[in-house]
TORPA-4810 file (N, C-alpha, C, O; in nm, 3 decimals):
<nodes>
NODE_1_-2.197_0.727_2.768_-2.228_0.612_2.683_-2.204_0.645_2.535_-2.157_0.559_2.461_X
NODE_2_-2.237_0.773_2.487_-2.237_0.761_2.349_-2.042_0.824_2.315_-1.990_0.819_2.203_X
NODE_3_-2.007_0.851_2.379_-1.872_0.848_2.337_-1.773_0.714_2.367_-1.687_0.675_2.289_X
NODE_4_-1.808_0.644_2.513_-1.798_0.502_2.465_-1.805_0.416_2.375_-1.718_0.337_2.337_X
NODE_5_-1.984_0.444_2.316_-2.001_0.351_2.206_-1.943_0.393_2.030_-1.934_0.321_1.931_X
NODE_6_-1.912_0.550_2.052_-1.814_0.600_1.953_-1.689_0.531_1.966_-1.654_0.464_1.869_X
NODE_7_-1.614_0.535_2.066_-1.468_0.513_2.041_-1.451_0.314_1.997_-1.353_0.264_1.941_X
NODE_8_-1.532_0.265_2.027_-1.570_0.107_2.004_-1.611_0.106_1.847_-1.613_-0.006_1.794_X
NODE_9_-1.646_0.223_1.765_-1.618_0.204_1.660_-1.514_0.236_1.556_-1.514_0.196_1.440_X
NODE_10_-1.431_0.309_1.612_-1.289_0.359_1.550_-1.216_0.245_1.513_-1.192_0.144_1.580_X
NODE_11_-1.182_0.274_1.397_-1.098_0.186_1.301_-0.982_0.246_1.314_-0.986_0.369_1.321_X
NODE_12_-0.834_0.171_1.322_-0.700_0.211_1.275_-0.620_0.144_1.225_-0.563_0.055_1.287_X
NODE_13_-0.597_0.170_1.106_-0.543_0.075_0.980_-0.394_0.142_0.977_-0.400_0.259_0.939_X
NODE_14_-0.316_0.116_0.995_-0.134_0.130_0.970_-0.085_0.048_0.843_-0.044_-0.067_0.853_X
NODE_15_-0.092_0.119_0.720_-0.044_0.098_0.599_0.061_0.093_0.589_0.119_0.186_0.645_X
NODE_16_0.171_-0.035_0.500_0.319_-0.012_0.552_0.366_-0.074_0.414_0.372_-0.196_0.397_X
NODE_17_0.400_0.022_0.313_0.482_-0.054_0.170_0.571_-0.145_0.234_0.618_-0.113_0.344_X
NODE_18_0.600_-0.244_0.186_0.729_-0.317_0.181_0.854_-0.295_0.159_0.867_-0.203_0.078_X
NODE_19_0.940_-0.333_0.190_1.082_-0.311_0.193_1.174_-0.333_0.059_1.101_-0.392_-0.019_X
NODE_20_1.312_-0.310_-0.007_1.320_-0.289_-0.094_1.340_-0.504_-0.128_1.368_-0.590_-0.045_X
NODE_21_1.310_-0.520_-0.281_1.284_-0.655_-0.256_1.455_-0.721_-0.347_1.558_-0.658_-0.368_X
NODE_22_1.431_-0.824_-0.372_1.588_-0.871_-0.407_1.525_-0.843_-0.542_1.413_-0.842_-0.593_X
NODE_23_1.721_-0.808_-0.595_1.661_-0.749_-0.727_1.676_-0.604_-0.753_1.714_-0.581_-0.868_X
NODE_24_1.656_-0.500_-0.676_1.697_-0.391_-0.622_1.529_-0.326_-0.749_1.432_-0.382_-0.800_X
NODE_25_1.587_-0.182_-0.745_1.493_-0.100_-0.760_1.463_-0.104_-0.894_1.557_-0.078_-0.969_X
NODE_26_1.305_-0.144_-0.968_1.280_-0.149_-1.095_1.085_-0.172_-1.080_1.034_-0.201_-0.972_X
NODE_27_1.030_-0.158_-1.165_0.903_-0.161_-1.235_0.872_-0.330_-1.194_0.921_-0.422_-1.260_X
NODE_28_0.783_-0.350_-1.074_0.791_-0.515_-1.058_0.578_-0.546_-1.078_0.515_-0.640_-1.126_X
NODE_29_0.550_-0.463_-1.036_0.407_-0.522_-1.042_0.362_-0.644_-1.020_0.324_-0.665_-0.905_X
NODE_30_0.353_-0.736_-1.100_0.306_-0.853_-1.028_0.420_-0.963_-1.009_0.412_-1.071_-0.951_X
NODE_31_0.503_-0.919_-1.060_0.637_-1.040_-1.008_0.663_-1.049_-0.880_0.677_-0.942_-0.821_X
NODE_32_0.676_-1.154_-0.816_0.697_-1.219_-0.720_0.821_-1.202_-0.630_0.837_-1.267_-0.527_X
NODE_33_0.887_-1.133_-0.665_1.013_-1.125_-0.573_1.010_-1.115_-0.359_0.951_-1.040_-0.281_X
NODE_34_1.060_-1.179_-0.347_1.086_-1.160_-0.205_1.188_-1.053_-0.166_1.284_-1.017_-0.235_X
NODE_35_1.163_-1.016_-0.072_1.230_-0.888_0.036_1.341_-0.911_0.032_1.358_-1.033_0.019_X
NODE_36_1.481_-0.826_0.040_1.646_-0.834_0.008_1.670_-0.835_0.175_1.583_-0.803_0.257_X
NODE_37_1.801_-0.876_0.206_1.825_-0.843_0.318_1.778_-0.675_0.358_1.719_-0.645_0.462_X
NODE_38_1.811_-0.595_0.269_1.801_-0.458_0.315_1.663_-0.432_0.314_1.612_-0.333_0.367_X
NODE_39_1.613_-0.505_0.264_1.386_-0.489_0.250_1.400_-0.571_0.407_1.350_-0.538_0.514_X
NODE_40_1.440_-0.624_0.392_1.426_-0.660_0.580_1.441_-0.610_0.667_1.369_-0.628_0.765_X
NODE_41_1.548_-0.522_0.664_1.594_-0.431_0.790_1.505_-0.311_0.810_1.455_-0.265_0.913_X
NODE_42_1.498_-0.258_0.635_1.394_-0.138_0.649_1.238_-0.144_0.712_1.185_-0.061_0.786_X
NODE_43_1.181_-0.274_0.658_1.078_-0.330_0.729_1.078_-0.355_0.891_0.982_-0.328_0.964_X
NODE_44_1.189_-0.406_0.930_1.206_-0.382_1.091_1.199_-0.267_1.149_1.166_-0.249_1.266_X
NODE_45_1.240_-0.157_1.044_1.271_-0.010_1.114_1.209_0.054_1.122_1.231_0.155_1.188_X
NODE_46_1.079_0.029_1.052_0.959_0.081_1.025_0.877_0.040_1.149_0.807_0.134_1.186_X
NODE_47_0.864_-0.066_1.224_0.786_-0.076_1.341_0.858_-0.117_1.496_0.954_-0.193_1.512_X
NODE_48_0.785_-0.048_1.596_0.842_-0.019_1.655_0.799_-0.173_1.819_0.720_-0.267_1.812_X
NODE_49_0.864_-0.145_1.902_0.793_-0.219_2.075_0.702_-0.192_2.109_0.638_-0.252_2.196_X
NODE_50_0.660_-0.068_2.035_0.515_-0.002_2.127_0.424_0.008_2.029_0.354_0.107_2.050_X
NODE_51_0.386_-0.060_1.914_0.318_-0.055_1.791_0.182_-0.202_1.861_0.221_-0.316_1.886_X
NODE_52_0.058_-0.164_1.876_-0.021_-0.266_1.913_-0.110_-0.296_1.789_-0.166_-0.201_1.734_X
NODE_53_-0.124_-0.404_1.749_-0.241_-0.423_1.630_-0.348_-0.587_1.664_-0.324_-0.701_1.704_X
NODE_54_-0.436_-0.529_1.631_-0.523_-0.647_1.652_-0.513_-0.807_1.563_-0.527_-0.926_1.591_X
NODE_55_-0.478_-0.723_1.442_-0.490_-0.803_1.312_-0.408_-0.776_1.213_-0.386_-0.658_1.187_X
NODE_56_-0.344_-0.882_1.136_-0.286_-0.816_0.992_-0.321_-0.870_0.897_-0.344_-0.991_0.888_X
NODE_57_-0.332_-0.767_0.788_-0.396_-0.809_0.688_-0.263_-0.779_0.569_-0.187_-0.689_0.604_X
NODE_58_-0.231_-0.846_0.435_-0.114_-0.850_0.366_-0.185_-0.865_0.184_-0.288_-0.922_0.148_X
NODE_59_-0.112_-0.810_0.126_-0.065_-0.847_-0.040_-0.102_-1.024_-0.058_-0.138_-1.056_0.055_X
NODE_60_-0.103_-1.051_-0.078_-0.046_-1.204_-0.108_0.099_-1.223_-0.173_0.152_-1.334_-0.175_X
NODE_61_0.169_-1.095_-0.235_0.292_-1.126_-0.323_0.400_-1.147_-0.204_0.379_-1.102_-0.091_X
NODE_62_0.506_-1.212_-0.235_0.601_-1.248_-0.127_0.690_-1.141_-0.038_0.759_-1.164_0.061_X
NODE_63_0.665_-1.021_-0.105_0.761_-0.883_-0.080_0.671_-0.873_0.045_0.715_-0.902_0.156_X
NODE_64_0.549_-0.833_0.024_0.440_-0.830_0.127_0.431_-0.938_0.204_0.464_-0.908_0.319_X
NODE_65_0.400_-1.052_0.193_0.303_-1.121_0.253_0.411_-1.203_0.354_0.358_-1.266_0.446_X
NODE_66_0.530_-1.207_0.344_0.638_-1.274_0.437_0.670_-1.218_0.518_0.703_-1.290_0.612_X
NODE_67_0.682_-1.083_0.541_0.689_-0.989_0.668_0.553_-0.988_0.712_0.555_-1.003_0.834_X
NODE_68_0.451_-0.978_0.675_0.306_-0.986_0.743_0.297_-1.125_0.842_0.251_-1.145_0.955_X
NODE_69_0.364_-1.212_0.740_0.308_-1.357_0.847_0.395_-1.357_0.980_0.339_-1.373_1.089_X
NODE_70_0.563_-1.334_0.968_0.666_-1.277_1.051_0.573_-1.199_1.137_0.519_-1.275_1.217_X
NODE_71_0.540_-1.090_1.150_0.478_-1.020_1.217_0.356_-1.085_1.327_0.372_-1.089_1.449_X
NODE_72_0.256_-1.126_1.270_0.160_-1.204_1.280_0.231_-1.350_1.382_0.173_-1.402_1.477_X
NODE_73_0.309_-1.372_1.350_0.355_-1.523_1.413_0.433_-1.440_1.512_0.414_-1.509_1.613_X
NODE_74_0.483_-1.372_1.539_0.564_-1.306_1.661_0.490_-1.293_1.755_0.537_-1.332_1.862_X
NODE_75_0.389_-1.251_1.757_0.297_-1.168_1.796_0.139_-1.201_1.872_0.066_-1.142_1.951_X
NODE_76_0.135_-1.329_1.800_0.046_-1.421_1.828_-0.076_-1.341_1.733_-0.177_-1.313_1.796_X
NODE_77_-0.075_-1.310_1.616_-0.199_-1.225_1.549_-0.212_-1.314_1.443_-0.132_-1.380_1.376_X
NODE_78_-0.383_-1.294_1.444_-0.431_-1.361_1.312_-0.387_-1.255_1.176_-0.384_-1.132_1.179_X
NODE_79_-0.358_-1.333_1.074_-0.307_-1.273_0.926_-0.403_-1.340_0.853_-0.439_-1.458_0.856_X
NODE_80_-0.455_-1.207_0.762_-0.523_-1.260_0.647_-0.453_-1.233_0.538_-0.359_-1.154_0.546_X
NODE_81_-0.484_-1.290_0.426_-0.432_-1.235_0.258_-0.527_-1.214_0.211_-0.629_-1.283_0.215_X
NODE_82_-0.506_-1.107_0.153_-0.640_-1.044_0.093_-0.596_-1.058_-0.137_-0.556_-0.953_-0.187_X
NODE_83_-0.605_-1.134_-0.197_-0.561_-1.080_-0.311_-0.576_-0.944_-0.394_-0.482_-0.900_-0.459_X
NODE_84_-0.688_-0.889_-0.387_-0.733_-0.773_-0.411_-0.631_-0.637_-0.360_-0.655_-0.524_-0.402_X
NODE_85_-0.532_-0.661_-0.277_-0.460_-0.562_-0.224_-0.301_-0.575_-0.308_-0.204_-0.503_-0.283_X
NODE_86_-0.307_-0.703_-0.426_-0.179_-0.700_-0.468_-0.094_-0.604_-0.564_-0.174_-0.587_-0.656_X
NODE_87_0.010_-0.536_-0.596_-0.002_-0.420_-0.673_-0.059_-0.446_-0.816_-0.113_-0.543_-0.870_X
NODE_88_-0.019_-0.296_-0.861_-0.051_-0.268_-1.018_-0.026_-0.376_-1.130_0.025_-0.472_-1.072_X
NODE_89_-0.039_-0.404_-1.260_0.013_-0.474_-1.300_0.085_-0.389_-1.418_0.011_-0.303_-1.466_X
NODE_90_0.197_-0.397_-1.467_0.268_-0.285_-1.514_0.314_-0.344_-1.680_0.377_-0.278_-1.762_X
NODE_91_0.276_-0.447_-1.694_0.268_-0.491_-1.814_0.426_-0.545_-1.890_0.509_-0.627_-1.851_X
NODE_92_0.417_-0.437_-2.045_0.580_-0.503_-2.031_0.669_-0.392_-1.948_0.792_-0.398_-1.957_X
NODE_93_0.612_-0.300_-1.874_0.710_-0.283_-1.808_0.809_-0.351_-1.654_0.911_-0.310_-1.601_X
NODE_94_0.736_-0.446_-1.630_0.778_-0.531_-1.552_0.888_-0.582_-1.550_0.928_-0.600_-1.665_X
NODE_95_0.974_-0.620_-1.457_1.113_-0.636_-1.469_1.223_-0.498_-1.456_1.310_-0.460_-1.378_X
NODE_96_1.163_-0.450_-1.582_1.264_-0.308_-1.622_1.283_-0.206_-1.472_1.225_-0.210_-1.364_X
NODE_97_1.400_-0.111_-1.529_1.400_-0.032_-1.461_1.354_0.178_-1.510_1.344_0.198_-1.631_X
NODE_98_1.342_0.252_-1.454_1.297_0.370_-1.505_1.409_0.357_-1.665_1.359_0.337_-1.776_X
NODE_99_1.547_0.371_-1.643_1.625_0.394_-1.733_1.567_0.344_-1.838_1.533_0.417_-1.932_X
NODE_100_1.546_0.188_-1.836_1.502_0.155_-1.935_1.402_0.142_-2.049_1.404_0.129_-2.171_X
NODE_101_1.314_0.152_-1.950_1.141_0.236_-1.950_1.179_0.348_-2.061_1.135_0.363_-2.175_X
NODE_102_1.268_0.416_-1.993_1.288_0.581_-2.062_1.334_0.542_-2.234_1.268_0.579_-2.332_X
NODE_103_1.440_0.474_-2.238_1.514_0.475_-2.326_1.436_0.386_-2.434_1.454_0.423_-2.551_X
NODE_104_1.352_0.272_-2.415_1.238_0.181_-2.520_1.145_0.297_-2.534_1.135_0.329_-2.653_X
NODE_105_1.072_0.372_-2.450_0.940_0.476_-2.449_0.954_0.622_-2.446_0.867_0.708_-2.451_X
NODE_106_1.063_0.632_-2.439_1.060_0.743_-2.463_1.005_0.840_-2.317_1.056_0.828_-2.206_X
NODE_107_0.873_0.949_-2.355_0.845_1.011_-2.272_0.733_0.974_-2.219_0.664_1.049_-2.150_X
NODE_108_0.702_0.844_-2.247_0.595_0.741_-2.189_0.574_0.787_-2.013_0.491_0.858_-1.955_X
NODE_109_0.708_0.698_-1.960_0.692_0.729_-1.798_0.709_0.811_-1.750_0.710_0.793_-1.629_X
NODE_110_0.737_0.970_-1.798_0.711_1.083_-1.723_0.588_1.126_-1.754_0.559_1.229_-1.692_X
NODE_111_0.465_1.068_-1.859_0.359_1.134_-1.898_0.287_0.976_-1.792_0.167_0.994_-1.772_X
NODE_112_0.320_0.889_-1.752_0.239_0.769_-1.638_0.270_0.845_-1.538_0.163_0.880_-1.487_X
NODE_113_0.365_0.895_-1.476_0.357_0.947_-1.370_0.284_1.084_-1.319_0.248_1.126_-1.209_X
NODE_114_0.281_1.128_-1.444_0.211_1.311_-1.421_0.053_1.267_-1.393_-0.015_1.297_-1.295_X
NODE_115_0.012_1.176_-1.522_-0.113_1.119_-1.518_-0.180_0.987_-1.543_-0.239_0.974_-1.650_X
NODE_116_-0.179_0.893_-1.465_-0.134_0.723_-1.476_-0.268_0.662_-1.545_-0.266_0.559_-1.613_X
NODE_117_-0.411_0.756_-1.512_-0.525_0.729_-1.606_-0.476_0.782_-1.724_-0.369_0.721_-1.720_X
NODE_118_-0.469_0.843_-1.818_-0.436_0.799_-1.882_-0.325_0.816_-2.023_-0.318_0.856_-2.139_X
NODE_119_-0.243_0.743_-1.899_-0.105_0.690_-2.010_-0.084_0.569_-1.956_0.014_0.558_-1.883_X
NODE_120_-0.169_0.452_-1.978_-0.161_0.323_-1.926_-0.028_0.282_-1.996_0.001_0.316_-2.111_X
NODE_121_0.043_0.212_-1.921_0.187_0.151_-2.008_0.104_0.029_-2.107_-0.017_0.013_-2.122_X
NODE_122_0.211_-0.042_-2.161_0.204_-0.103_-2.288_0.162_-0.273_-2.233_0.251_-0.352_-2.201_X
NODE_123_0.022_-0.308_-2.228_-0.039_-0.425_-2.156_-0.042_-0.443_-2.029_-0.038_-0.555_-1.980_X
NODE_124_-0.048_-0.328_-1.956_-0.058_-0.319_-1.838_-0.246_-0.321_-1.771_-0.345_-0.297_-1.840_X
NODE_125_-0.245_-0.341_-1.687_-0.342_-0.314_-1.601_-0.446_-0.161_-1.580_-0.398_-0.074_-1.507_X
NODE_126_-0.538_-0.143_-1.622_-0.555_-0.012_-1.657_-0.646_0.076_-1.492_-0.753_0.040_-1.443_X
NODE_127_-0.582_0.157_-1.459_-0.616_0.238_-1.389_-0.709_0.208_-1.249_-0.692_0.179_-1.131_X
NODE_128_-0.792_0.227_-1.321_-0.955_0.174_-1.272_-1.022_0.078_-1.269_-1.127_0.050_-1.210_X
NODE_129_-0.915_-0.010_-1.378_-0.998_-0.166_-1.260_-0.902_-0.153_-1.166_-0.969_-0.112_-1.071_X
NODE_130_-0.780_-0.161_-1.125_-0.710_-0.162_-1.035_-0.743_-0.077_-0.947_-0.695_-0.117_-0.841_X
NODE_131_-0.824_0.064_-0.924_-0.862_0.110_-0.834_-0.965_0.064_-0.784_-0.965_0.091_-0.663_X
NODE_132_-1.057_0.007_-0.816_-1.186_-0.060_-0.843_-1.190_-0.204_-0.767_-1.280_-0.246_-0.694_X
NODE_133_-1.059_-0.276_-0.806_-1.028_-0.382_-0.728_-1.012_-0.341_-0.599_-1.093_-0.381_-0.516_X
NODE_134_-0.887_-0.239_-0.555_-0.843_-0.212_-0.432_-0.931_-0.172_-0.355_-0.931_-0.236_-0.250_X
NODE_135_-0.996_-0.104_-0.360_-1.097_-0.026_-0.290_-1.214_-0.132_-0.244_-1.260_-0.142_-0.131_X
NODE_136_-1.253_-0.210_-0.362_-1.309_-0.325_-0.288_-1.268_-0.418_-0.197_-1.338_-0.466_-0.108_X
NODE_137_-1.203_-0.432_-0.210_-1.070_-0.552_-0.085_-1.061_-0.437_0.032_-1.058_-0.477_0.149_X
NODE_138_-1.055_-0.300_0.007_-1.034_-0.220_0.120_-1.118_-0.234_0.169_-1.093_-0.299_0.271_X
NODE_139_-1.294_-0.194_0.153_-1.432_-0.185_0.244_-1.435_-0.290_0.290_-1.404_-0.284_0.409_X
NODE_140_-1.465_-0.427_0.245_-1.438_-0.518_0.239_-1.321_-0.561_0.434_-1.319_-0.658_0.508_X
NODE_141_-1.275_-0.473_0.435_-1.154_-0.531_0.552_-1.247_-0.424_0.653_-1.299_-0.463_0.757_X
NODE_142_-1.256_-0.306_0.612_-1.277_-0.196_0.683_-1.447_-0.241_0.747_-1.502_-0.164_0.825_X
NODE_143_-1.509_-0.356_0.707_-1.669_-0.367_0.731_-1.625_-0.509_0.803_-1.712_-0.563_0.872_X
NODE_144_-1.485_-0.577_0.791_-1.492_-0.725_0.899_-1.471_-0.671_1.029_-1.534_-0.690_1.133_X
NODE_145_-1.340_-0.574_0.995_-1.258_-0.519_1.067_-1.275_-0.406_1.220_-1.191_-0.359_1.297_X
NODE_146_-1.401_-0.397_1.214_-1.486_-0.223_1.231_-1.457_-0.213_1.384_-1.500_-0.308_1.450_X
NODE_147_-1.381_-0.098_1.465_-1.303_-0.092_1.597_-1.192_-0.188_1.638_-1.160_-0.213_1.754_X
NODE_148_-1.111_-0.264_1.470_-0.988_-0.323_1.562_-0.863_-0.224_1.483_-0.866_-0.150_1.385_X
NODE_149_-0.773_-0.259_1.565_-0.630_-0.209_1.545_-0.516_-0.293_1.431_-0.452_-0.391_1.467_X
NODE_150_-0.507_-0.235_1.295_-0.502_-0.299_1.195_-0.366_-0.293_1.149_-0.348_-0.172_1.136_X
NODE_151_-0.268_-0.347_1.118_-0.164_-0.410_1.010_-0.165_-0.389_0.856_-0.164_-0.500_0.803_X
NODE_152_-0.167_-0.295_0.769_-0.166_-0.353_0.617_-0.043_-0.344_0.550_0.015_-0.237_0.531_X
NODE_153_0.014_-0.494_0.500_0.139_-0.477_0.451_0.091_-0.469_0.319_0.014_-0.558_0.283_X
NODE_154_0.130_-0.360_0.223_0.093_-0.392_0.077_0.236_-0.308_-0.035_0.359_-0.320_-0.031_X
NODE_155_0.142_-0.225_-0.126_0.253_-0.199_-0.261_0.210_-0.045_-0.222_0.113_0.001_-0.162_X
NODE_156_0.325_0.013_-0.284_0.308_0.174_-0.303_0.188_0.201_-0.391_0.102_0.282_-0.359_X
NODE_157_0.185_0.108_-0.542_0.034_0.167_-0.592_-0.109_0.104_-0.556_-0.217_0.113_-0.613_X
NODE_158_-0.066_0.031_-0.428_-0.188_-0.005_-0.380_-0.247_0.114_-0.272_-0.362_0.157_-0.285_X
NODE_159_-0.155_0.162_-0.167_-0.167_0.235_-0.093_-0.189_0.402_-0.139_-0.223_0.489_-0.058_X
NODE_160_-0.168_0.421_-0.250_-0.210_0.528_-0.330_-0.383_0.546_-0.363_-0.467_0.635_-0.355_X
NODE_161_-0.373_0.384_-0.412_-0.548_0.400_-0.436_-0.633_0.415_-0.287_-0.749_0.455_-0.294_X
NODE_162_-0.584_0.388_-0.172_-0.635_0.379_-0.077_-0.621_0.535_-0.024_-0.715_0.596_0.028_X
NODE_163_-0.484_0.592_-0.044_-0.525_0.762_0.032_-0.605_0.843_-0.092_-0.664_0.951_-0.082_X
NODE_164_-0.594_0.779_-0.183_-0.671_0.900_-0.297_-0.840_0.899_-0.243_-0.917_0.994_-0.236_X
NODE_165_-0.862_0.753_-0.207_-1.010_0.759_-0.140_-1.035_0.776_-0.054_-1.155_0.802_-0.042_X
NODE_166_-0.952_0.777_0.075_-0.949_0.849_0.177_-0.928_1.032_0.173_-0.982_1.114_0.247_X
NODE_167_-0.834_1.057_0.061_-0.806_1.189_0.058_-0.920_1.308_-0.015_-0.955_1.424_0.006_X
NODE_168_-0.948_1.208_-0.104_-1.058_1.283_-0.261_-0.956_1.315_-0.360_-0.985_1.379_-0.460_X
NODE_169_-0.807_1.262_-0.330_-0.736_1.269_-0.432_-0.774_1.228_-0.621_-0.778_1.109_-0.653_X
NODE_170_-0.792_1.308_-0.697_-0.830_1.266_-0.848_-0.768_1.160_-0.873_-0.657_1.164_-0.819_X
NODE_171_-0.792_1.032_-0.950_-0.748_0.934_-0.964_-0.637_0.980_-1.053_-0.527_0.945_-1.013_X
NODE_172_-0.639_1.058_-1.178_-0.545_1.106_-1.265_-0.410_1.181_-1.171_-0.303_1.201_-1.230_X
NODE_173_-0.422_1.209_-1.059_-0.344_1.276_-1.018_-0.226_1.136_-0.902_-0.106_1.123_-0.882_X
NODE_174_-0.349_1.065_-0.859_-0.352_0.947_-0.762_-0.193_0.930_-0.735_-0.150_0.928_-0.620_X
NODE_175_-0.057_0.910_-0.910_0.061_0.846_-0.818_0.177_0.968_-0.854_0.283_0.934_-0.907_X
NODE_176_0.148_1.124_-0.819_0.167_1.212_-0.799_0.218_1.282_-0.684_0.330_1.331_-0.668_X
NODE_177_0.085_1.280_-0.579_0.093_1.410_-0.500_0.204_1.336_-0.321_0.252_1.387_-0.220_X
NODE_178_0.197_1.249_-0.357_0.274_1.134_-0.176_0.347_1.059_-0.200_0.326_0.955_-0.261_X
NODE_179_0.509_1.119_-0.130_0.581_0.963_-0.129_0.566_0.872_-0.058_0.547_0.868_0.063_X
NODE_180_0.573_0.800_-0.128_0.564_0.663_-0.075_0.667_0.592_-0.087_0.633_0.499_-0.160_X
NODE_181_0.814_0.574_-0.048_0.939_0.492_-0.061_0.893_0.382_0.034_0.792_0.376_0.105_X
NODE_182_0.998_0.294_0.013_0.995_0.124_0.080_0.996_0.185_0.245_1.066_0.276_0.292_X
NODE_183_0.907_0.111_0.304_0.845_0.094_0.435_0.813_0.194_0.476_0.832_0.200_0.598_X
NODE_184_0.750_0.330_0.412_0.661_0.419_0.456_0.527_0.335_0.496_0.472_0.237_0.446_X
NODE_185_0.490_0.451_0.650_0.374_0.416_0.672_0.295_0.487_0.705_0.344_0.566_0.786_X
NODE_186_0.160_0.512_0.683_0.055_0.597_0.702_-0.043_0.529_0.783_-0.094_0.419_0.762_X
NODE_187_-0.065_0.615_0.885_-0.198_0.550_0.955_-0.353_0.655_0.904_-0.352_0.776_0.882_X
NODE_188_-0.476_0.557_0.897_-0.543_0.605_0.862_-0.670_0.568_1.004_-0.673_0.463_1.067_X
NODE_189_-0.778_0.705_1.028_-0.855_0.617_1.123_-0.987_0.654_1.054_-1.005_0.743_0.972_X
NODE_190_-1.086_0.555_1.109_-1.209_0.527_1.047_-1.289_0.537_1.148_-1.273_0.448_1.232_X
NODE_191_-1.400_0.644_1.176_-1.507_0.634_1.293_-1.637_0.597_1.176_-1.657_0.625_1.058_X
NODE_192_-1.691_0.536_1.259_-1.809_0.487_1.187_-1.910_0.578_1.289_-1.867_0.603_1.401_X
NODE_193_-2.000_0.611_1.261_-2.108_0.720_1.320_-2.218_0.666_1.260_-2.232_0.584_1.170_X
NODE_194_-2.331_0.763_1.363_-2.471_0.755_1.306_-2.471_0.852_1.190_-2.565_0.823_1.116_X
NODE_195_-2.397_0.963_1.141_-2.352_1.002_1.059_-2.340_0.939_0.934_-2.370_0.990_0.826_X
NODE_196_-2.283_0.800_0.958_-2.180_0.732_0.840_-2.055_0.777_0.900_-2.039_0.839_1.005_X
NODE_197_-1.945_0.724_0.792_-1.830_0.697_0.808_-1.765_0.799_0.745_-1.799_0.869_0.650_X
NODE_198_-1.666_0.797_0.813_-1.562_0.888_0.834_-1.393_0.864_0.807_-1.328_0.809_0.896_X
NODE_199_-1.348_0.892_0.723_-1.198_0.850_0.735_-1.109_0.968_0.692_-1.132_1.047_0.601_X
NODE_200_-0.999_0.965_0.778_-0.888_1.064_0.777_-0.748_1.025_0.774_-0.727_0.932_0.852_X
NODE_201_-0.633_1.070_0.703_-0.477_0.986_0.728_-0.434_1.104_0.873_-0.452_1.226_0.873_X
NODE_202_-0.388_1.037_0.963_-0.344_1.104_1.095_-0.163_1.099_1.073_-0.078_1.176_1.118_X
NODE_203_-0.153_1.020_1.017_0.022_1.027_0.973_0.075_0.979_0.846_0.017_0.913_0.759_X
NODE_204_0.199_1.024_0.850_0.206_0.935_0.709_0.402_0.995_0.733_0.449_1.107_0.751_X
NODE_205_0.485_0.822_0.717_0.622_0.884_0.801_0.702_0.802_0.718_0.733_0.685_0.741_X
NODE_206_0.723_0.847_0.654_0.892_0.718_0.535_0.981_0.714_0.581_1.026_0.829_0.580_X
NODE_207_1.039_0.655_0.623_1.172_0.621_0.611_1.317_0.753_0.578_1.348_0.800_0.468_X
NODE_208_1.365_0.776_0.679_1.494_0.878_0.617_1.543_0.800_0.541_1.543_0.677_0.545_X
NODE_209_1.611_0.905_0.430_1.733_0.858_0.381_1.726_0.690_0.242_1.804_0.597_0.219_X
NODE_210_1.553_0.744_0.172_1.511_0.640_0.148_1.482_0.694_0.014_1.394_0.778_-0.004_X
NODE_211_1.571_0.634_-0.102_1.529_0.692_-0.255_1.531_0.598_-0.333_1.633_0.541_-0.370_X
NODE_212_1.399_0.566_-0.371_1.285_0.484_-0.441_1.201_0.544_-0.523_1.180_0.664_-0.506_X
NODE_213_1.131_0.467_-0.638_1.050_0.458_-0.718_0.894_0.469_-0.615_0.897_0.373_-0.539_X
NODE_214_0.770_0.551_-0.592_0.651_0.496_-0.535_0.591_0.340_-0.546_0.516_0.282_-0.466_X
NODE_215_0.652_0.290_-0.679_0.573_0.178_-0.684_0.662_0.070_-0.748_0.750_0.088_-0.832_X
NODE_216_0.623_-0.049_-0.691_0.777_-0.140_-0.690_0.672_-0.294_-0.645_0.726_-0.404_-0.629_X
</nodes>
């Protein structure tokens, strides 16, 4: 009985960035772009015939949230949108690409990437509410959610804030230490115990042959 009533509480959440979106590779944060043909294919390639999920949960931005419903409608699965899971907001760097980033800022985005607390870009979204947000929208799924088999389509710097709290990763270090290219996916599982809770990443598998920015 009590390993029964253990395994009835295991959570498994399959985190899955999105595919590359039209527009190709640049600093998008909250812009809206939809998935390119090739964000489509990669997104297909990423899941497999034998992939079972109870539920999916998505971004609300269109990169995300149009392969989630696809998924979901195939499948016969309920889809939620969660807003709280949408990426970073990157300020004026939005639109741009690294090059350009580089060449207006100088040594700005190699000092955001070493340490993203703090070298916030220029009207961007700062750190920690954005971790602060995510993490809430995460418990939040992880307390509706508790023993089903889970879907999350989201952003590379969303899924960062999510293994740094799963990992104990330092937030300063947070979009550093894991790639994350378009349609990497990490599964994470969650036992809930008389203990308390428990969470561990059991995989984490990108895409060959896949060279990207983490966060897009």
């Amino acid at each position: 009985m009590r390993d029964s009533a253990t395994a009835a509480k295991t959570t498994y959440i399959d985190l899955i960035r999105h595919g590359e979106p039209e527009g190709g590779v640049k600093f998008r944060g909250s812009l809206d772009d939809p998935l390119s043909n090739l964000g489509w294919s990669q997104m297909e390639s990423a899941i497999t015939s034998t992939d079972q999920w109870d539920v999916v949960v998505a971004s609300p931005l269109k990169r995300c949230r149009a392969f989630a419903e696809h998924v979901a409608s195939t499948d016969d699965l309920p889809c939620h949108i969660e807003p709280e899971l949408r990426e970073i907001s990157f300020g004026e760097w939005e639109g741009k690409t690294a090059d350009v980033i580089e060449k207006e800022s100088g040594d700005l985005i190699r000092q955001f990437w070493a340490d993203p607390l703090n070298n916030t870009p220029p009207g961007a979204e700062p750190l920690t509410r954005f971790q602060t947000r995510v993490i809430s929208g995460w418990n939040r799924w992880l307390d509706n959610l508790e023993g089903k088999r889970v879907l999350m389509v989201c952003h590379g710097g969303t899924i960062r804030m999510i293994l740094a709290e799963v990992l104990g990763i330092p937030l300063e270090k947070s979009f550093a230490g894991v790639a994350i290219p378009f349609a990497c996916r990490s599964r994470i599982r969650i036992d809930q115990t008389e203990y308390g809770r428990f969470s561990a990443m059991v995989s984490h598998s990108p895409l060959i042959n896949t060279s990207n920015p983490s966060v897009s």
